[in-house]
N, C-alpha and C positions, 0 to 999 in steps of 0.2 A: 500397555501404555504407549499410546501415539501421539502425533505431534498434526495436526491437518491446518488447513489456510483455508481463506475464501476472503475475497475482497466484492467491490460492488454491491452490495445489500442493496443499495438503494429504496430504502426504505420508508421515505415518503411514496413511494409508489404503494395502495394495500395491498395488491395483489403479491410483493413481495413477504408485506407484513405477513399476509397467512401464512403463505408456503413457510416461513420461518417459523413461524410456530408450530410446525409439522416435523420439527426437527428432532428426530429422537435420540434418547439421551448417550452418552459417549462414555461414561463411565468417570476411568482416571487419565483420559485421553484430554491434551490441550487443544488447544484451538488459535489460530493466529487472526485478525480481523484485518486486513490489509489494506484498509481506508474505503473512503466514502460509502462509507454505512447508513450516516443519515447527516441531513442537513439542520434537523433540529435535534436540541438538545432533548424533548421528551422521547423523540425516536430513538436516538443513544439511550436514552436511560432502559426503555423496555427494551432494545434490543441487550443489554449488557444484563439484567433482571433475567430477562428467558435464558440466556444463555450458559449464565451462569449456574444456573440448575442442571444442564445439559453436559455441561464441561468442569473438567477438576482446573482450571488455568487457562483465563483468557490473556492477550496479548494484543495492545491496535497500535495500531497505527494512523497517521488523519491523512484523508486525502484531501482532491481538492473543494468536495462538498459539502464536508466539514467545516470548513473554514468559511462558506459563502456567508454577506451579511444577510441577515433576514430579520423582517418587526419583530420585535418580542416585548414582554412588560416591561422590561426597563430600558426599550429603547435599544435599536436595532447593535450591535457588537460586530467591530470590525476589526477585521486583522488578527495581532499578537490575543486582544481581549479572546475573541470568539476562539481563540486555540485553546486561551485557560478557560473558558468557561466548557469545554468538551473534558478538556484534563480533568475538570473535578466530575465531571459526570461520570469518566473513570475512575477515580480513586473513591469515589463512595462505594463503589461497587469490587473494588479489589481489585484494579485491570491493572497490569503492566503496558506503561506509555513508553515515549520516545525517553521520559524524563526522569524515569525511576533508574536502578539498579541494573543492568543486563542480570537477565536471569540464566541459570548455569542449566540444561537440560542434562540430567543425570538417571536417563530412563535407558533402555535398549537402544547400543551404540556412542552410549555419553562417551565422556562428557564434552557436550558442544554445549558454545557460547551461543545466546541465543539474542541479536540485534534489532531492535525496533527503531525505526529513522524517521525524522521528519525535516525534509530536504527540499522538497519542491522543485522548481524549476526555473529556466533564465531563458527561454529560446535558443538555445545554444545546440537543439537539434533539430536542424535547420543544412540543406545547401552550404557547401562553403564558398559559392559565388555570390550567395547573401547575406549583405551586412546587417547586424541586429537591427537599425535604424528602417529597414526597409522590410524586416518579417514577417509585420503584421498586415502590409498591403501583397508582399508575396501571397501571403495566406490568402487574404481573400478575393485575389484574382479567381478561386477555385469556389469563392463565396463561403469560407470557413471561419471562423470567428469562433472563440470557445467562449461563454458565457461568464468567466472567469474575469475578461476587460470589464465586465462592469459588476459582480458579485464579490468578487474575490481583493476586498485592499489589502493590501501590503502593510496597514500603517501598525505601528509607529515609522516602518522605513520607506524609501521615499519611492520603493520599485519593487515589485515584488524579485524582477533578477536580484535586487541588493538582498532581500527577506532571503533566498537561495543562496546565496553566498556566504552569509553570515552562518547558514543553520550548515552547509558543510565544511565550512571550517572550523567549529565548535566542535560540531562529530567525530570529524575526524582526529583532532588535538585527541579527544577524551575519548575514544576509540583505542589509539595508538597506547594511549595510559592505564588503559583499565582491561585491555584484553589480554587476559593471561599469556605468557606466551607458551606459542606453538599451541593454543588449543583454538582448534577449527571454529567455526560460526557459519551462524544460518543468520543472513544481510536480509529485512523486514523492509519495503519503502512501498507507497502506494506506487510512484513513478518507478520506471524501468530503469537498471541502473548503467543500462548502453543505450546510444540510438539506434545499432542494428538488430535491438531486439521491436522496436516498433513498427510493427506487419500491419497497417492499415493500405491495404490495398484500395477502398475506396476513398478515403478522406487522406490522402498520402501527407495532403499539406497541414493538416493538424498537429504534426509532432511539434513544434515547436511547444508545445505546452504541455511536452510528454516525458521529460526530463533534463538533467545538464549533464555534458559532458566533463564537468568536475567528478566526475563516480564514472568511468570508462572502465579505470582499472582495478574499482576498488576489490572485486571476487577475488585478486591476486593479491592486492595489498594488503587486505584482512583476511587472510586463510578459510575466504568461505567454501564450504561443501553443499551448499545451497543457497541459492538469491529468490526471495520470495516478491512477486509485487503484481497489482492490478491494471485498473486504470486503462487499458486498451479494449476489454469488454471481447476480448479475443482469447482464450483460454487454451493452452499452448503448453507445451515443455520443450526448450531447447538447452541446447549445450553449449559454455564457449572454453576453450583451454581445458577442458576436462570438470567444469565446472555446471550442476545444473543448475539452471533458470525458469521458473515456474509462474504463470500467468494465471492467477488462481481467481477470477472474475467470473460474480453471476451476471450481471447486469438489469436490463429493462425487462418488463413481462416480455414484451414484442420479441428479446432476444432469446429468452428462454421455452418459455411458452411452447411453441410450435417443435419443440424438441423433448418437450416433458423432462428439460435437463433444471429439477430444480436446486435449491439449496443441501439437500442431503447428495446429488447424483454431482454437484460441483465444488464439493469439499474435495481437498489434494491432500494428499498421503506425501508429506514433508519429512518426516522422521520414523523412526527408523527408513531407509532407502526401501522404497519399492521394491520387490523381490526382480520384475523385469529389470529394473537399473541394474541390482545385483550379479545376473545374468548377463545382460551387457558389458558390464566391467570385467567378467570374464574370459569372454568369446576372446 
């Protein structure tokens, strides 16, 4: 029994859809989905339908392509809507969301708390010689723009930094209440929950839309033993305070493709610890 991740599906792409259906089965192993899976709700629904045949316990998370407005029959959903209309695409299918229960992982290594978060972002990782006011022209002095300024509303609030604010101070109140104490956790967010874990070397001025500095400290505040998240399309493990951090992103064909690194070779071994971790904690 294991515990693996993978975020970026991106699943309006087909070429992703196949390879995903080439995913062999896992047994009584879980599976974490660590947002932006799909943009529409029929691509959630088959990607949660296959998977759940593959896996004994899925787990998502939304990111930010979840949440984009797009046509649909009953007239396009934005915001807070298009988040519940993803949540029930989970809950017919039995997934654990941001909004159920924390589930206890009580397999090889338990019992760890296991956190799925929907948190977003405020541009707050950003220069501190730039004022929020001036981010988005910082940004595109480099001609960066995330597609988010015009897919992604915020409403019912009036910013999406406000939509960010609100969903971690919720979290965190009901985090601090509900996690047993002293029992460790594995912290779930599509965003990264530092900004020096954001390694975009090419697009450097993108972070802004790549988490908030409200979650800097959260791996120490919440006794995680693991921080799982996407969203950089850069797939990575780093370390901070003795803590790991795992960037569990497939991404575009164009990123994977030319590496034959598909969806089975980009699933991350989250639980129990990697035997090299193991090793390392030793030395």
């Amino acid at each position: 029994m294991r515990l693996w991740a993978i975020a970026d599906l991106h699943l309006a792409a087909a070429e992703n859809r196949a390879a995903l259906a080439s995913l062999p089965d896992h047994g009584d192993d879980w599976l974490i989905l660590a947002g932006d899976v799909a943009e529409r709700p029929d691509h959630l629904d088959d990607a949660f339908s296959l998977l759940a045949q593959r896996f004994a316990r899925l787990i998502w998370v939304p990111g930010n392509h979840e949440l984009w407005t797009l046509p649909g029959p009953d007239g396009p959903l934005r915001g807070q809507a298009k988040y519940q209309a993803m949540l029930d695409v989970a809950r017919r299918h039995g997934v654990l969301t941001p909004e159920d229960p924390y589930p206890v992982w009580t397999g090889p290594d338990g019992p760890v708390l296991i956190v799925p978060l929907f948190l977003l972002y405020d541009y707050s990782f950003r220069p501190a010689t730039v004022a929020a006011a001036d981010v988005l022209a910082w940004a595109w002095e480099h001609r960066l723009r995330s597609a988010d300024e015009v897919r992604l509303s915020p409403a019912p609030y009036d910013s999406r930094a406000a939509w960010c604010a609100a969903r971690v101070a919720t979290t965190a109140e009901r985090l601090t209440a509900e996690r047993p104490a002293g029992m460790p956790t594995i912290l779930v967010n599509h965003f990264p929950l530092r900004a020096d874990l954001v390694t975009l070397r090419r697009i450097p001025r993108f972070s802004p839309w790549c988490g908030t500095v409200l979650t800097q400290d959260w791996h120490q505040q919440f006794g995680a033993v693991v921080c799982v998240h996407g969203h950089l399309h850069v797939p990575a493990t780093h370390w901070r305070d003795g803590v790991r951090f795992e960037e569990v992103s497939l991404g575009y064909p164009k990123q994977w493709q030319p590496h034959g690194r598909g969806p089975e070779q980009a699933l991350r071994l989250i639980w129990p610890p990697p035997v090299t971790e193991m090793a390392t904690a030793l030395v």
